[in-house]
BANUBA-874552 format. One record per residue (C-alpha): residue number from 1; residue in three letters; chain; x, y, z. Coordinates in Angstrom, 2 decimals. Example, Ala and Ser with C-alpha at 12.3 -4.5 7.8 and 13.67 -1.06 7.14 Angstrom:
BEGIN
[1 'ala' 'A' [12.30 -4.50 7.80]]
[2 'ser' 'A' [13.67 -1.06 7.14]]
end
This chain:
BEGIN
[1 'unk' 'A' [0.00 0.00 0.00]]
[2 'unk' 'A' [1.23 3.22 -0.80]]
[3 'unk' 'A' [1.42 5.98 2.10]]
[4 'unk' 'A' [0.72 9.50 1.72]]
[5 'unk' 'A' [4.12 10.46 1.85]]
[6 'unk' 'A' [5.44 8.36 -0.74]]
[7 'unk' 'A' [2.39 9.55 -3.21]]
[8 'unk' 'A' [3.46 12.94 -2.39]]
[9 'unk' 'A' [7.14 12.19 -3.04]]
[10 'unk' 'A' [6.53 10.72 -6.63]]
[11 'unk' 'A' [4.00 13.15 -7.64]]
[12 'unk' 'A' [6.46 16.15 -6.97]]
[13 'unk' 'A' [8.93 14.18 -8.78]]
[14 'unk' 'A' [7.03 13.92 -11.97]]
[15 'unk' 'A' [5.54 17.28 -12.03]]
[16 'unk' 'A' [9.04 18.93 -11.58]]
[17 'unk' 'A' [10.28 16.16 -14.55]]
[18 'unk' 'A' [6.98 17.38 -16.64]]
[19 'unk' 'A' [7.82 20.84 -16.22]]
[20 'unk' 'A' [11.73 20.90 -16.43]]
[21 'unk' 'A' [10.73 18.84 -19.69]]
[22 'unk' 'A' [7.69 18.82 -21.49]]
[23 'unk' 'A' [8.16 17.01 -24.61]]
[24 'unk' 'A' [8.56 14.09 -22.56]]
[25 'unk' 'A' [4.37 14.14 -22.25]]
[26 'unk' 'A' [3.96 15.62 -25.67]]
[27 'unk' 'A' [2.74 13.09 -27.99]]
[28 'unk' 'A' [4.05 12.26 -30.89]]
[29 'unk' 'A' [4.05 13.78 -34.07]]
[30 'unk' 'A' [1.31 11.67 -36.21]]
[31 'unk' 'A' [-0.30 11.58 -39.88]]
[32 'unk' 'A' [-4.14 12.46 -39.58]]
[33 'unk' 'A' [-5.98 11.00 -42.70]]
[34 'unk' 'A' [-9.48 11.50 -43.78]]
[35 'unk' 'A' [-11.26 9.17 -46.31]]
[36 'unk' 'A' [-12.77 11.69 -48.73]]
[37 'unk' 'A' [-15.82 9.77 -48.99]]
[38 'unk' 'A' [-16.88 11.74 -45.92]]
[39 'unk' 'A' [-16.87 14.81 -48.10]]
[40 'unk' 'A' [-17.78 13.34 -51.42]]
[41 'unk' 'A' [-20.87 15.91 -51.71]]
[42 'unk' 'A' [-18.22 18.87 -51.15]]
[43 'unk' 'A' [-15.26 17.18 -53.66]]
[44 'unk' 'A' [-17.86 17.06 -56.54]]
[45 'unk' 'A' [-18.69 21.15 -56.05]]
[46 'unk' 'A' [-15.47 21.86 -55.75]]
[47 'unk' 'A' [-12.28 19.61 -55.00]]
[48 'unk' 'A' [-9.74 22.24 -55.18]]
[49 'unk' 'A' [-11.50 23.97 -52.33]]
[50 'unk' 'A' [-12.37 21.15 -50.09]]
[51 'unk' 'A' [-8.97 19.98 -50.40]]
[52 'unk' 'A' [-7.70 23.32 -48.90]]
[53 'unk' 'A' [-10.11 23.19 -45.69]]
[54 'unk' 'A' [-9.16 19.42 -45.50]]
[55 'unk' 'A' [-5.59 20.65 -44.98]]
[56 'unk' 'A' [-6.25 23.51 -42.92]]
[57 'unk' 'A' [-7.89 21.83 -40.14]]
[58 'unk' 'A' [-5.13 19.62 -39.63]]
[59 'unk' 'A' [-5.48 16.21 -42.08]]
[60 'unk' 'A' [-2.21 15.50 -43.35]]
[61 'unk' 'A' [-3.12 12.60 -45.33]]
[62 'unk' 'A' [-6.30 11.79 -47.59]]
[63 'unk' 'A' [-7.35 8.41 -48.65]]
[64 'unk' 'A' [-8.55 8.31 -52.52]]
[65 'unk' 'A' [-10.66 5.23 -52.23]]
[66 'unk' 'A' [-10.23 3.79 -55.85]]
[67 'unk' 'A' [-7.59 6.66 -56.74]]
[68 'unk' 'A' [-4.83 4.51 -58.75]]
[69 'unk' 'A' [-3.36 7.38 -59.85]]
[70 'unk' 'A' [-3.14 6.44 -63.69]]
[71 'unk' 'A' [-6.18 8.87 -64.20]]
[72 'unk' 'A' [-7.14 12.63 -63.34]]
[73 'unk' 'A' [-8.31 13.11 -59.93]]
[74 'unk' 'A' [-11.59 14.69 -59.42]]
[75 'unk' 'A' [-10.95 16.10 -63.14]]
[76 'unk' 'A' [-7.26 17.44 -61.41]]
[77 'unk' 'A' [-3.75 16.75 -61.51]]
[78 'unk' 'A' [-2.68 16.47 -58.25]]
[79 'unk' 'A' [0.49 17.45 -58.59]]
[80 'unk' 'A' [-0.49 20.58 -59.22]]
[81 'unk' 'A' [-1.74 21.82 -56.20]]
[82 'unk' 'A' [0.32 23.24 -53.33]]
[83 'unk' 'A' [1.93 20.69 -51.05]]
[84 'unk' 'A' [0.27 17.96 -52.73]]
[85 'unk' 'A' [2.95 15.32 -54.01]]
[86 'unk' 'A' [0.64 14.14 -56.11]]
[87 'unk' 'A' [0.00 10.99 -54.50]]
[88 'unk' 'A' [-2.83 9.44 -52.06]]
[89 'unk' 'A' [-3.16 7.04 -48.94]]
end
């Protein structure tokens, strides 16, 4: 059983180790992909577009569903559009 001191001990320990270094409790750095079949309605109006709000709240990564990349995208190229290497998830 732990005692009240030795709770008190460990938790000062690891909030001074949290705040003398943070990154330790940041998590890591991850890809955040969104199947655009969840926008399909918005891609059709205007894929360009949507593909700009996809990236500005925070996807990294898109999925293409049947996207094989030997045909135009949407009616795009995708490697013309900013950031974009021209390939999907």
């Amino acid at each position: 059983m732990t005692s009240r001191r030795s709770f008190l001990k460990s938790a000062s320990v690891f909030s001074a180790g949290a705040f003398l270094s943070p990154s330790l409790l940041a998590a890591p750095k991850t890809n955040i992909g969104l199947q655009l079949y969840t926008v399909r309605d918005a891609m059709q109006k205007d894929p360009a577009g949507t593909l700009a709000k996809v990236a500005k709240l925070g996807y990294t990564t898109v999925e293409g569903a049947t996207y094989t990349g030997s045909q135009k995208f949407y009616g795009m190229d995708l490697r013309l559009l900013p950031g974009c290497s021209g390939k999907l998830a």
